[in-house]
TITI-978633 format. One line per field, with one value per atom (N, C-alpha, C): residue number from 0; residue in one letter; atom name; x, y, z. Coordinates in nm, 4 decimals, always signed. Example, Ala and Ser with C-alpha at 12.3 -4.5 7.8 and 13.67 -1.06 7.14 Angstrom:
REM TITI-978633
i: 0,0,0,1,1,1
aa: A,A,A,S,S,S
at: N,CA,C,N,CA,C
u: +1.3190,+1.2300,+1.3200,+1.2850,+1.3670,+1.2900
v: -0.5690,-0.4500,-0.3300,-0.2250,-0.1060,+0.0030
w: +0.7800,+0.7800,+0.7800,+0.7080,+0.7140,+0.7870
***
This chain:
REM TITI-978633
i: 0,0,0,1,1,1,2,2,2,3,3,3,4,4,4,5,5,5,6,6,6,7,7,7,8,8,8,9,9,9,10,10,10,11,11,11,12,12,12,13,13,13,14,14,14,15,15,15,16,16,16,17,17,17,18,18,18,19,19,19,20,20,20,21,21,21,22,22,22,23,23,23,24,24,24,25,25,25,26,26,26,27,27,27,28,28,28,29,29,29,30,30,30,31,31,31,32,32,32,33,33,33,34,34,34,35,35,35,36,36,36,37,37,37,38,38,38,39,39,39,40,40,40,41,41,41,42,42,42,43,43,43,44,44,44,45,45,45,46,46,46,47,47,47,48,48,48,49,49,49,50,50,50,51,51,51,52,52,52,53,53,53,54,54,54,55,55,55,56,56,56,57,57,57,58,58,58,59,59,59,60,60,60,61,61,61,62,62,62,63,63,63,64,64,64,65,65,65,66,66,66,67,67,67,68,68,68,69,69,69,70,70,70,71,71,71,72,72,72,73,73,73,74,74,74,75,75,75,76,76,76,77,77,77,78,78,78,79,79,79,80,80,80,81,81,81,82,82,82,83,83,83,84,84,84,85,85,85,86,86,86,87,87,87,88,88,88,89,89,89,90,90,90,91,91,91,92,92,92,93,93,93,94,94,94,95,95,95,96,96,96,97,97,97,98,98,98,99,99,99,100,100,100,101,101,101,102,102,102,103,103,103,104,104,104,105,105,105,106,106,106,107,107,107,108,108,108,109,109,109,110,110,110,111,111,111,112,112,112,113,113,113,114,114,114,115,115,115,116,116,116,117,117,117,118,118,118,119,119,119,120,120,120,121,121,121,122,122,122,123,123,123,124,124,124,125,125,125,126,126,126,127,127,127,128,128,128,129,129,129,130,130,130,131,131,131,132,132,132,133,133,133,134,134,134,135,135,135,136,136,136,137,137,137,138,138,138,139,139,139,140,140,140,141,141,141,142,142,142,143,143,143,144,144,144,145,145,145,146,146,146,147,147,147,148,148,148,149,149,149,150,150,150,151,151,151,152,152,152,153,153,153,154,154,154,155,155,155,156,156,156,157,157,157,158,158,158,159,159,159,160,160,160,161,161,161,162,162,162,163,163,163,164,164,164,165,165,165,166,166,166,167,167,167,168,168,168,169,169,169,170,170,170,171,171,171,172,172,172,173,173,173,174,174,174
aa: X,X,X,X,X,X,X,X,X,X,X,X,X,X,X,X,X,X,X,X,X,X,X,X,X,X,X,X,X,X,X,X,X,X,X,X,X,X,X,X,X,X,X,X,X,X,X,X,X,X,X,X,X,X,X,X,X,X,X,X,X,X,X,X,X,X,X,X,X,X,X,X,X,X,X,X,X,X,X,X,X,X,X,X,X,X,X,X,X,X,X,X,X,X,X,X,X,X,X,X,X,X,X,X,X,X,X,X,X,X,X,X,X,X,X,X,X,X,X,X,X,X,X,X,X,X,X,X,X,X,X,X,X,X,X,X,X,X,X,X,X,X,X,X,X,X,X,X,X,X,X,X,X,X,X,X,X,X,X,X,X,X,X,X,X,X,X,X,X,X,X,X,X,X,X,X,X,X,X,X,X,X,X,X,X,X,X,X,X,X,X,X,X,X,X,X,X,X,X,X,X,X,X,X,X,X,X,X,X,X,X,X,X,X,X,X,X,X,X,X,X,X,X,X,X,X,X,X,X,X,X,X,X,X,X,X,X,X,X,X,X,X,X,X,X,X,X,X,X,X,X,X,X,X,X,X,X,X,X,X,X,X,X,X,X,X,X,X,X,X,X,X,X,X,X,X,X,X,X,X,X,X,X,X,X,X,X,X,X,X,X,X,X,X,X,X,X,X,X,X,X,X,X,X,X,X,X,X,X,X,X,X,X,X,X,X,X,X,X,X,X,X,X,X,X,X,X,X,X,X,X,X,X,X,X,X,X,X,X,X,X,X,X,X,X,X,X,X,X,X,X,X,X,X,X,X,X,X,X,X,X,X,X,X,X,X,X,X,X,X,X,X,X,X,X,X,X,X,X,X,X,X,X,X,X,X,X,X,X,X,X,X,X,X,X,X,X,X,X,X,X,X,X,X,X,X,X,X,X,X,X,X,X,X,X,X,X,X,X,X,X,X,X,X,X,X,X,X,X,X,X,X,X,X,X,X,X,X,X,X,X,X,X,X,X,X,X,X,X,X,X,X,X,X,X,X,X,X,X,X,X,X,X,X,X,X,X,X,X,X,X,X,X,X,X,X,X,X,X,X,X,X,X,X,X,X,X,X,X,X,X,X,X,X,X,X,X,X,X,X,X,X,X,X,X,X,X,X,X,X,X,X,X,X,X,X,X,X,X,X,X,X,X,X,X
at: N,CA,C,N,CA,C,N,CA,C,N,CA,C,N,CA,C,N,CA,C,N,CA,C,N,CA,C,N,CA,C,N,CA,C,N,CA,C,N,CA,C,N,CA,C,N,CA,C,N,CA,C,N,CA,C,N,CA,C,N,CA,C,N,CA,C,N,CA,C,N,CA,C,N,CA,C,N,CA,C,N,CA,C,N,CA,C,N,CA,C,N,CA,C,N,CA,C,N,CA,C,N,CA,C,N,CA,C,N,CA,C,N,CA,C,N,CA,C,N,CA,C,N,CA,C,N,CA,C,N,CA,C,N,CA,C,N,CA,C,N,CA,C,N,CA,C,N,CA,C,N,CA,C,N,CA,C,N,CA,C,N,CA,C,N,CA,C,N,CA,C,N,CA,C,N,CA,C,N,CA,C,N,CA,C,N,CA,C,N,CA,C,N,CA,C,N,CA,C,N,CA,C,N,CA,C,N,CA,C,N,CA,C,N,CA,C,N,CA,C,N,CA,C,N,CA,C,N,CA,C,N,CA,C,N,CA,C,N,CA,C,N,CA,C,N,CA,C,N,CA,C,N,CA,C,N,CA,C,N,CA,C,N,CA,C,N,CA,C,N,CA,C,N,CA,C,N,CA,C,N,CA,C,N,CA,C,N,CA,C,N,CA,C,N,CA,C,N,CA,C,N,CA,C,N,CA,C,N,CA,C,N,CA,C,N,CA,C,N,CA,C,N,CA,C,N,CA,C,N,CA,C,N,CA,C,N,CA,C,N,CA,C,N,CA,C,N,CA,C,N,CA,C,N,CA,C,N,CA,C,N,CA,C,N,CA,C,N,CA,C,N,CA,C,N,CA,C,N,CA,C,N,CA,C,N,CA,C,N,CA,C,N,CA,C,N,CA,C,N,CA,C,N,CA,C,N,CA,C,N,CA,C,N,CA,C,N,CA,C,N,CA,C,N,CA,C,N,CA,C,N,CA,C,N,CA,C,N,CA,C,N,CA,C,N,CA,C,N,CA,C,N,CA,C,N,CA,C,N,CA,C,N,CA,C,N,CA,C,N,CA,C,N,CA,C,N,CA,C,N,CA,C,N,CA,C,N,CA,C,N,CA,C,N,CA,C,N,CA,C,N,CA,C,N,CA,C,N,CA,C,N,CA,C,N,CA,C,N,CA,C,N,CA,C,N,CA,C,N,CA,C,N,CA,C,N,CA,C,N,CA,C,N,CA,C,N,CA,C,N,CA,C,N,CA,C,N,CA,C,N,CA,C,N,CA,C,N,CA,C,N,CA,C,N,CA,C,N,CA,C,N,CA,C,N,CA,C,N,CA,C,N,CA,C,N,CA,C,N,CA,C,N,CA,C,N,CA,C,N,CA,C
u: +0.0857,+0.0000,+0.0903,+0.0732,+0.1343,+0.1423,+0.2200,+0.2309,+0.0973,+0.0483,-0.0324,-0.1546,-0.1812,-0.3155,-0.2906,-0.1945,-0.1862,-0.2162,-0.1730,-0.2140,-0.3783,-0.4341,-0.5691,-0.6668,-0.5854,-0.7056,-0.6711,-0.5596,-0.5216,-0.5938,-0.6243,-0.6668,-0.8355,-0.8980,-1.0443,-1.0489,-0.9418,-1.0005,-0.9865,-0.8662,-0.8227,-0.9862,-1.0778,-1.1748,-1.3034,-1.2821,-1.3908,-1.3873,-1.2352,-1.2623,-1.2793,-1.2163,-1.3119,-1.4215,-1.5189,-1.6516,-1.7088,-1.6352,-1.7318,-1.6881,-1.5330,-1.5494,-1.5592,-1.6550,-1.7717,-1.6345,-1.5597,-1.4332,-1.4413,-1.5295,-1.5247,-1.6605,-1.7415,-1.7979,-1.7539,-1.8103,-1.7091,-1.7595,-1.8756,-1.8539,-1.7376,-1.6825,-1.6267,-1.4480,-1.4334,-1.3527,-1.3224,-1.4451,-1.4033,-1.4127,-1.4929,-1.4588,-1.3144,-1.2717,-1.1361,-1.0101,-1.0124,-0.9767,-0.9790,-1.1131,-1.1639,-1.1190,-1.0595,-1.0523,-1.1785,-1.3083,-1.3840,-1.4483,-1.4043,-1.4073,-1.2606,-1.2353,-1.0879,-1.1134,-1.2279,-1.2224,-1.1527,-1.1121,-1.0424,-0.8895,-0.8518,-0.6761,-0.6679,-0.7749,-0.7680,-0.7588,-0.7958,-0.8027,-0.6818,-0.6178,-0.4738,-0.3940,-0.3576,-0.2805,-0.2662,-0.3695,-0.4049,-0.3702,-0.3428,-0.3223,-0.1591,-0.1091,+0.0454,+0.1223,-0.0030,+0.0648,+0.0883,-0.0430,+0.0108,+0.0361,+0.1137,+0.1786,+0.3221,+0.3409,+0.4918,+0.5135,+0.4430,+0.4683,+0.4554,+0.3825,+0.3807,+0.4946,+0.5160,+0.6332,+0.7628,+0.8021,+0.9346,+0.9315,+0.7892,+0.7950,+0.8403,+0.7941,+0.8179,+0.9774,+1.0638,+1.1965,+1.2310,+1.1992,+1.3084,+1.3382,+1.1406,+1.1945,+1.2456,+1.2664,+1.2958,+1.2318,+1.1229,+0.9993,+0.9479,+1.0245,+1.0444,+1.1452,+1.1397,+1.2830,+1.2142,+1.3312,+1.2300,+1.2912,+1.2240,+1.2448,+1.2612,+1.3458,+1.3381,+1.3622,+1.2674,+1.2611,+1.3706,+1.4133,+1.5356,+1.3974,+1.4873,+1.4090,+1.4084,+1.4057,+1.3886,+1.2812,+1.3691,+1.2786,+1.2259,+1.2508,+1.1668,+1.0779,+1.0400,+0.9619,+0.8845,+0.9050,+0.8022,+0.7630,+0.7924,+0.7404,+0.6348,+0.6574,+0.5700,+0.4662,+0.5119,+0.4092,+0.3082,+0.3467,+0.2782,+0.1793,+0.2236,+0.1837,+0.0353,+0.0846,-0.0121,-0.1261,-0.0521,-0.1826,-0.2746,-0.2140,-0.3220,-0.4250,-0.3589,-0.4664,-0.5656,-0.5463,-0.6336,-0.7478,-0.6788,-0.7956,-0.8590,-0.7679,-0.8605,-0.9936,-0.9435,-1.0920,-1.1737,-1.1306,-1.2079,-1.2689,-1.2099,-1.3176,-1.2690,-1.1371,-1.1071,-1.0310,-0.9309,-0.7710,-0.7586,-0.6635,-0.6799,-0.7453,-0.7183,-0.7998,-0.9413,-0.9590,-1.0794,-1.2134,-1.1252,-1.2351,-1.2006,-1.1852,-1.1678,-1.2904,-1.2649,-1.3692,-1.5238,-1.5497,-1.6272,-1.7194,-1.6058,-1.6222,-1.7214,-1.6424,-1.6954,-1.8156,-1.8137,-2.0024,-2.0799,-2.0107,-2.1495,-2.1626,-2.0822,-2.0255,-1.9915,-2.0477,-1.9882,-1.9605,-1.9285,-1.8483,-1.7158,-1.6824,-1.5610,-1.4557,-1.5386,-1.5053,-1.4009,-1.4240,-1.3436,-1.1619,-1.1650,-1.0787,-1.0351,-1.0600,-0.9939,-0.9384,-1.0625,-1.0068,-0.8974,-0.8400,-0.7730,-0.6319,-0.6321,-0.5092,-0.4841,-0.5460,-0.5066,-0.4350,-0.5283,-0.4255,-0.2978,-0.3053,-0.1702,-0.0373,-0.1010,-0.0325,+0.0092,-0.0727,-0.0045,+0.0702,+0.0892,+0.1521,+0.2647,+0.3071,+0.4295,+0.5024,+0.4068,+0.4608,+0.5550,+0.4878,+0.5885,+0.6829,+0.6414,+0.7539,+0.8730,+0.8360,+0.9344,+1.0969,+1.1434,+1.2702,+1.2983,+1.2574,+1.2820,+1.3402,+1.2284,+1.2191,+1.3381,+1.3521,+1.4204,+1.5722,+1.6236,+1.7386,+1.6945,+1.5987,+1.5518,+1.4757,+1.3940,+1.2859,+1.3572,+1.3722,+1.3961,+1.5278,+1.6183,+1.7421,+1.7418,+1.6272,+1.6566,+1.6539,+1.7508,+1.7120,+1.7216,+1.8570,+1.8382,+1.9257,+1.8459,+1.9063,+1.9420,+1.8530,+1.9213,+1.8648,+1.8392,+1.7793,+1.8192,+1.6860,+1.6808,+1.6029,+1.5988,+1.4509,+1.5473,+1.4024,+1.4363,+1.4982,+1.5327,+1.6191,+1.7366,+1.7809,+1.9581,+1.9720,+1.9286,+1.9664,+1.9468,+1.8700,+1.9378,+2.0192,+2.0715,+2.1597,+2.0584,+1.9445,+1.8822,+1.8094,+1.8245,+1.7548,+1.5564,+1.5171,+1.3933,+1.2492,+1.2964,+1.1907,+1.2095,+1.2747,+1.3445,+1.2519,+1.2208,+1.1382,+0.9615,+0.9588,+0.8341,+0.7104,+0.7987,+0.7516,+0.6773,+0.7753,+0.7095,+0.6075,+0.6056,+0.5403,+0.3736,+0.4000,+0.2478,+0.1951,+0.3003,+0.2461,+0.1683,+0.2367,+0.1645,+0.0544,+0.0147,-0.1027,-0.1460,-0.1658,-0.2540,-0.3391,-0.1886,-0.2382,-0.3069,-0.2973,-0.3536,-0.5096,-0.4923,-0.6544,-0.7266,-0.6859,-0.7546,-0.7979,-0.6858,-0.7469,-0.8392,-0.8498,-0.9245,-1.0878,-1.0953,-1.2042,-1.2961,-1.1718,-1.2121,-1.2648,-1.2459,-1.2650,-1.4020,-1.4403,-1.5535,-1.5259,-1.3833,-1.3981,-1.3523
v: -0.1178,+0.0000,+0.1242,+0.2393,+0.3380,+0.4330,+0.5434,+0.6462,+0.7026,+0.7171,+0.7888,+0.7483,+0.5849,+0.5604,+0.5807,+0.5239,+0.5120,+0.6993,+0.8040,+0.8786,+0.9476,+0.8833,+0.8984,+0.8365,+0.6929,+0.6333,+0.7050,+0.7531,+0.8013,+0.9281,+1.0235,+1.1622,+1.1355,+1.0159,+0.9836,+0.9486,+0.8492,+0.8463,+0.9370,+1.0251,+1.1669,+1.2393,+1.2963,+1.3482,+1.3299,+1.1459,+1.0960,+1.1107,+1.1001,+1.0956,+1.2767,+1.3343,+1.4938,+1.5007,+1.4536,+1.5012,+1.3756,+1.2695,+1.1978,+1.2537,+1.3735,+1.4320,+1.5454,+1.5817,+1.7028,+1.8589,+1.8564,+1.9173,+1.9923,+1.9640,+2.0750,+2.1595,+2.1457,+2.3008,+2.3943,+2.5038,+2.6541,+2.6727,+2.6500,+2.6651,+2.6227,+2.4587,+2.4351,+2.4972,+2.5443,+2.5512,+2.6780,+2.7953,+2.9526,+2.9201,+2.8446,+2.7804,+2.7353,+2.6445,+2.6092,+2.7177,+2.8072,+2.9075,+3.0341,+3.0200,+3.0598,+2.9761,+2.9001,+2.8016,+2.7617,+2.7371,+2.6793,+2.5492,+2.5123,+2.3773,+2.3087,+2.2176,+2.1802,+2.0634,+2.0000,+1.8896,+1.8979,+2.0140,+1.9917,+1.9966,+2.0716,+2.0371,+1.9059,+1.8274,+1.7371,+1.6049,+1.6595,+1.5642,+1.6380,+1.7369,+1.7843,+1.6863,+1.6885,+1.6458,+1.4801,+1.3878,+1.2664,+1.2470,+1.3102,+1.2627,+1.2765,+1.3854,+1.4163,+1.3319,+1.2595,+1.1684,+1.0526,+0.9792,+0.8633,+0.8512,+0.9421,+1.0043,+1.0017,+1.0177,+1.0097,+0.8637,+0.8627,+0.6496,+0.6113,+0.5867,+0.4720,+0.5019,+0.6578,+0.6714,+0.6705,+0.6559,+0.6493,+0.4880,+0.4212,+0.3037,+0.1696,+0.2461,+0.2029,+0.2932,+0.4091,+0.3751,+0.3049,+0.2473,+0.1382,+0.0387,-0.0463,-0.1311,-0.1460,-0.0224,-0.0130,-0.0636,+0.0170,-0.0187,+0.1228,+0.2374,+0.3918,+0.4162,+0.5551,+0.6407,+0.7711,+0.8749,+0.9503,+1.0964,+1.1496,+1.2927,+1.4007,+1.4576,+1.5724,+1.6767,+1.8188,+1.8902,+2.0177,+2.1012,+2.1935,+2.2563,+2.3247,+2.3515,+2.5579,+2.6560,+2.7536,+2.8461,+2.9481,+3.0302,+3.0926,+3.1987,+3.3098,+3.2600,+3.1088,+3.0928,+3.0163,+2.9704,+2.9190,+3.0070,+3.1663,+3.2350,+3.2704,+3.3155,+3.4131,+3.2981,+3.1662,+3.1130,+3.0890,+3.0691,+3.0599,+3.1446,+3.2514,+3.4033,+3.3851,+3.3564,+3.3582,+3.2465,+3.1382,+3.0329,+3.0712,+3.1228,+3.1703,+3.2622,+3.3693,+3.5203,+3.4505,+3.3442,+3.2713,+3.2088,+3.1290,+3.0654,+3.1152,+3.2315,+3.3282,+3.4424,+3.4368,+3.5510,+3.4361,+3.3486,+3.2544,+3.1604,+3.1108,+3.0252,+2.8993,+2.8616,+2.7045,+2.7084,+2.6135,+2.6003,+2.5232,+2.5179,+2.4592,+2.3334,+2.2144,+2.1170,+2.0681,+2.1824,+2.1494,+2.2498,+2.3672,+2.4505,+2.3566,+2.2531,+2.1926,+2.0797,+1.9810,+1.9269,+1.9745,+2.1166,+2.1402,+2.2144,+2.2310,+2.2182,+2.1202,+1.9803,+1.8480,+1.8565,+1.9087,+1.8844,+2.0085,+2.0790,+2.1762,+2.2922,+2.3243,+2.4394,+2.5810,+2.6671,+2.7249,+2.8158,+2.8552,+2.9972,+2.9671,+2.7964,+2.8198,+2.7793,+2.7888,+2.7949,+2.9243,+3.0402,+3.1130,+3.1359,+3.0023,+2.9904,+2.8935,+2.8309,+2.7135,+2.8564,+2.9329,+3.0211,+3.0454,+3.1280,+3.1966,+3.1366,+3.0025,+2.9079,+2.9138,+2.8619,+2.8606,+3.0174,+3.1141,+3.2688,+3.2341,+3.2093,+3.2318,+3.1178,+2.9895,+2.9111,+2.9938,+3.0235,+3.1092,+3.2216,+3.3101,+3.4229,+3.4045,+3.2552,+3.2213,+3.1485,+3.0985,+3.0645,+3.1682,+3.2697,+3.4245,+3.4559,+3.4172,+3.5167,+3.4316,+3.2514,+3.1807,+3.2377,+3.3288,+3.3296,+3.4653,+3.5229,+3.6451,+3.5983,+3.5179,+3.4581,+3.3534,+3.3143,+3.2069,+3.2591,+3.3982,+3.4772,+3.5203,+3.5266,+3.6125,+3.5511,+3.5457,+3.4586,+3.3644,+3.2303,+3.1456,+3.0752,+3.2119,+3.1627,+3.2310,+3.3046,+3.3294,+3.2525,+3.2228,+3.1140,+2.9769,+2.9160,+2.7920,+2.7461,+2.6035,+2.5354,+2.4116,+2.4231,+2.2469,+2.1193,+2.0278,+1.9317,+1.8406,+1.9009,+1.8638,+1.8165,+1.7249,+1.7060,+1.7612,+1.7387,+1.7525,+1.6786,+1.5856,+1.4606,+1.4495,+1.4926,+1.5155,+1.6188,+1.7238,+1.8489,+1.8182,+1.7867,+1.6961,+1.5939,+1.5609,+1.4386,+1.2937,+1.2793,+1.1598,+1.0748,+0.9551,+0.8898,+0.9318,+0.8807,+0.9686,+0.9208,+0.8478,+0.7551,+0.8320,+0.9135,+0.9990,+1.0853,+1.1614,+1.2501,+1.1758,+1.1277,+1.0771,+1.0131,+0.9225,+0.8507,+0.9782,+1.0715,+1.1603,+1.2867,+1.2697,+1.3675,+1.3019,+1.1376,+1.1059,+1.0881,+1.0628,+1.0648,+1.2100,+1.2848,+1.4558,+1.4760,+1.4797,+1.4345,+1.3312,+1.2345,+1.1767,+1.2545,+1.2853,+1.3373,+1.4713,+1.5744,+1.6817,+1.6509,+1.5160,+1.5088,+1.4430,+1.4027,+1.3827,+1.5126,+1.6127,+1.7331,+1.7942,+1.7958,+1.8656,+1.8285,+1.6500,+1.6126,+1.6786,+1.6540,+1.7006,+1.8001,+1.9166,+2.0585,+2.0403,+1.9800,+1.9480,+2.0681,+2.0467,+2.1316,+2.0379
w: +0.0000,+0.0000,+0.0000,-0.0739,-0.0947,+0.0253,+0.0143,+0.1466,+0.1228,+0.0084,+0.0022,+0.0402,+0.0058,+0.0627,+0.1871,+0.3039,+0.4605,+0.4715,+0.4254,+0.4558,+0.4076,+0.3151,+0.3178,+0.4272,+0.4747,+0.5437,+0.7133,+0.7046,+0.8342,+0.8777,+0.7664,+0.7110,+0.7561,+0.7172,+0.7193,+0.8473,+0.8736,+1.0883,+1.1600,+1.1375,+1.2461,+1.2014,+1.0608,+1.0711,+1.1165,+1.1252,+1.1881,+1.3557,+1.4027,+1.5408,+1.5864,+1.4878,+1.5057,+1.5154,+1.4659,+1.4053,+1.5383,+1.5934,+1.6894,+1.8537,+1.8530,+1.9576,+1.9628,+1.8875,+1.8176,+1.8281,+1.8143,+1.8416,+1.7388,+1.6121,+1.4877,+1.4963,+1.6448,+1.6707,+1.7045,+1.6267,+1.6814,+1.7960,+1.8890,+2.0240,+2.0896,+2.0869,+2.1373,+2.1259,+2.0106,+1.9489,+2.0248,+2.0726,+2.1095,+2.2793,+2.3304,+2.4691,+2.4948,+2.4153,+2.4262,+2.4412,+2.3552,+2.4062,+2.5061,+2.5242,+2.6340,+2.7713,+2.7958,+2.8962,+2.9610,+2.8563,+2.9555,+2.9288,+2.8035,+2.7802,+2.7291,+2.7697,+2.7420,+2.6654,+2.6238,+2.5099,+2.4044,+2.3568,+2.2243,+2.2762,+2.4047,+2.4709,+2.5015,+2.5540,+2.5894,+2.4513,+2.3430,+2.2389,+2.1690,+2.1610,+2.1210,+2.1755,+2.3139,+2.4067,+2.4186,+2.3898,+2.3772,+2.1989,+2.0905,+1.9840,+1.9957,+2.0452,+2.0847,+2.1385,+2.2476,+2.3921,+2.2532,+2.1909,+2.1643,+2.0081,+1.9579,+1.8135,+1.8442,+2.0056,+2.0391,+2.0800,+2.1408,+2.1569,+2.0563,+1.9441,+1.8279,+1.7211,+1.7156,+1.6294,+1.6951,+1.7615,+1.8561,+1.8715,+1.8779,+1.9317,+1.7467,+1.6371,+1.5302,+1.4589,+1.5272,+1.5209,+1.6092,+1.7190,+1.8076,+1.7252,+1.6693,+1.6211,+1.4738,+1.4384,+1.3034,+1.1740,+1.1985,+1.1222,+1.0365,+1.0767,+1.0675,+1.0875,+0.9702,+1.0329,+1.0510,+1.1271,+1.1673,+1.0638,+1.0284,+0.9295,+0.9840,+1.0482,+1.1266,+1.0491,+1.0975,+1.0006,+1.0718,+1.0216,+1.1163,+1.1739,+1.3315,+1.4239,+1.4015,+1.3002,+1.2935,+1.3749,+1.4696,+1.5679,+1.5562,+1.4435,+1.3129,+1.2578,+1.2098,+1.1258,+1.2406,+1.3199,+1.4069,+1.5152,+1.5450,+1.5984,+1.5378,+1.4297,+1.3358,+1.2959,+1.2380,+1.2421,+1.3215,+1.4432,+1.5443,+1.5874,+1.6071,+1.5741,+1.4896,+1.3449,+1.2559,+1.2717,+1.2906,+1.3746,+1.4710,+1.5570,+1.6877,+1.6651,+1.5524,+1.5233,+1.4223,+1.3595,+1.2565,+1.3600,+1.4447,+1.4955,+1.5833,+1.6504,+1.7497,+1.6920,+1.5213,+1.4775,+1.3850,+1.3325,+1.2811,+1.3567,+1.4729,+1.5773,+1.5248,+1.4269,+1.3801,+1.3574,+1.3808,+1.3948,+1.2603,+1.1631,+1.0213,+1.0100,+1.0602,+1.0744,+1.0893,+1.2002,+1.2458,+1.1335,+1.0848,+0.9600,+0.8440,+0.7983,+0.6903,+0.7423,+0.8357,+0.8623,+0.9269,+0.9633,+0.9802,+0.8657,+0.7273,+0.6106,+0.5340,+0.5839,+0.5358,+0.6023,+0.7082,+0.8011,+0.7762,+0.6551,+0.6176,+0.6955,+0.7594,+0.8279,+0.7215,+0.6642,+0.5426,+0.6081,+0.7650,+0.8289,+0.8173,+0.8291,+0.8443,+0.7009,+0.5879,+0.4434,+0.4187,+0.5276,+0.5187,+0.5451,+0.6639,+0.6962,+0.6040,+0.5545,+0.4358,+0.2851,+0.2791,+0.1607,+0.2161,+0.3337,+0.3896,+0.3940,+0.4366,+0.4400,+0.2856,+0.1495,+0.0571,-0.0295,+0.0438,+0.0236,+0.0913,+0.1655,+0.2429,+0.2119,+0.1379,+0.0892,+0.0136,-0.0803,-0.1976,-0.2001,-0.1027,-0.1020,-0.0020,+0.0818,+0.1422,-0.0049,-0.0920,-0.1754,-0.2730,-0.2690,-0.3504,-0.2774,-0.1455,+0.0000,-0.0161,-0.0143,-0.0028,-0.0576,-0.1648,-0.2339,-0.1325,-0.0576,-0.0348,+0.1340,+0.1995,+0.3021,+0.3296,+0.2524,+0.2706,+0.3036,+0.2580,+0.3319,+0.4194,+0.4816,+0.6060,+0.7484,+0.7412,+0.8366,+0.8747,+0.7464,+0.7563,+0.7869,+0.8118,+0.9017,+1.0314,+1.0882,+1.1838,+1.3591,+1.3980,+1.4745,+1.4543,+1.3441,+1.2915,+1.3796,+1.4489,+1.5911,+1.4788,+1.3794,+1.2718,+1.3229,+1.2792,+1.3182,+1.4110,+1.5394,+1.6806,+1.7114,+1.8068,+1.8952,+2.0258,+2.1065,+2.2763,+2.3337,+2.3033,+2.3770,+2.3146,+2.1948,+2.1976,+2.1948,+2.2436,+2.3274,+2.4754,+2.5227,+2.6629,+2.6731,+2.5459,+2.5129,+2.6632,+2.6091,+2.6515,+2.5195,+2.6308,+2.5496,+2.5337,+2.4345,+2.3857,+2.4948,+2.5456,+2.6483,+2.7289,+2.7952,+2.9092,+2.8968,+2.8242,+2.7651,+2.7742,+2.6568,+2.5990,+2.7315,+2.8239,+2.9711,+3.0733,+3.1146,+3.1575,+3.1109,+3.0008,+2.8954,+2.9008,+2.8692,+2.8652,+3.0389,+3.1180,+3.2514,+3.3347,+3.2729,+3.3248,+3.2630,+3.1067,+3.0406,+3.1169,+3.1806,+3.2715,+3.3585,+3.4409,+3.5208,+3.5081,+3.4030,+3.3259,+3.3413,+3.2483,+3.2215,+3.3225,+3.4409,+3.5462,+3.6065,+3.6405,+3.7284,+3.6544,+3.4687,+3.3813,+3.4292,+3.4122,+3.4287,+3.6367,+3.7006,+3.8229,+3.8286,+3.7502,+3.7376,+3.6471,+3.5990,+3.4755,+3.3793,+3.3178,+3.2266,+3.0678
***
C-alpha cells in the first residue's frame, strides 16, 4: 500500500474521530480558548501523547525512520503568531475549519479560503524569506532529547504521565 493511501485512510479516521469528539464546533472551538471547555486540549494532548509512543515506538523497532525537520525560531514564531490570530478571529484552527467544512459548516469555508491565500503568497515570500525569516534562529535538526543528550523515552515517559495526570485534574474541574 502506498504512502499515500496510509495517509488517506489516516486523514479519514483523524476526521472521523473529530466530528465523533464534536471538536469541529465553533462553540467548542471559542470555549477552548476561552478556557472553559478543554475537550479539544484534551483531544490535542491525547493525539500528541500517543503520536509520540507509536512513532518512537516504530523507530526502536525499526519499522520507521524519523524525518526531522530543522528547528527555525523566526519561522516558528511568526508562524505561530499567525496560527493563533487565525484561529482566534475565525473560531477554527486549520484542521478542524476543513472538517467542519466536510459537516457543512460554510463559516468556516473562510478559513480554508484563507489558508489557501496564504499558501499562496508564502509561496511568492518563499525566495525572499528564505534569506531572512527562515534563518533566523536555525538550531538544525533537533529534537528535545539530543539536546538533553537523553535517550527519547526519558522525555516521551514523563510527557504522557503529566497528560494523565492533566486530564484527570481537567475532568475534576468538569472542564
Amino acid at each position: 500500500m502506498s504512502q499515500l493511501v496510509y495517509g488517506l485512510v489516516t486523514g479519514f479516521l483523524f476526521g472521523f474521530l473529530l466530528q465523533k469528539g464534536r471538536v469541529l464546533r465553533f462553540e467548542k472551538q471559542v470555549n477552548a480558548l476561552l478556557f472553559k471547555d478543554l475537550t479539544i486540549i484534551k483531544f490535542m494532548l491525547s493525539s500528541v501523547a500517543v503520536a509520540m509512543v507509536g512513532t518512537y515506538l516504530l523507530v526502536d523497532l525499526e519499522l520507521a525512520k524519523l524525518s526531522i525537520k530543522a528547528t527555525v525560531l523566526g519561522a516558528n514564531i511568526i508562524g505561530g503568531l499567525l496560527f493563533g490570530l487565525g484561529w482566534g478571529v475565525l473560531g477554527y484552527c486549520p484542521g478542524t475549519s476543513i472538517g467542519a467544512v466536510a459537516e457543512g459548516r460554510w463559516d468556516a469555508l473562510w478559513g480554508v479560503l484563507g489558508m489557501l491565500a496564504g499558501a499562496a503568497l508564502y509561496a511568492e515570500a518563499f525566495p525572499a524569506m528564505k534569506a531572512t525569516i527562515l534563518t533566523w534562529g536555525n538550531l538544525g535538526k533537533v529534537t528535545l532529547p539530543q539536546l538533553m543528550g537523553i535517550n527519547h523515552w526519558f522525555v516521551i515517559v514523563p510527557f504522557v504521565i503529566g497528560a494523565l495526570f492533566l486530564f484527570r485534574w481537567i475532568e475534576k474541574k468538569g472542564l
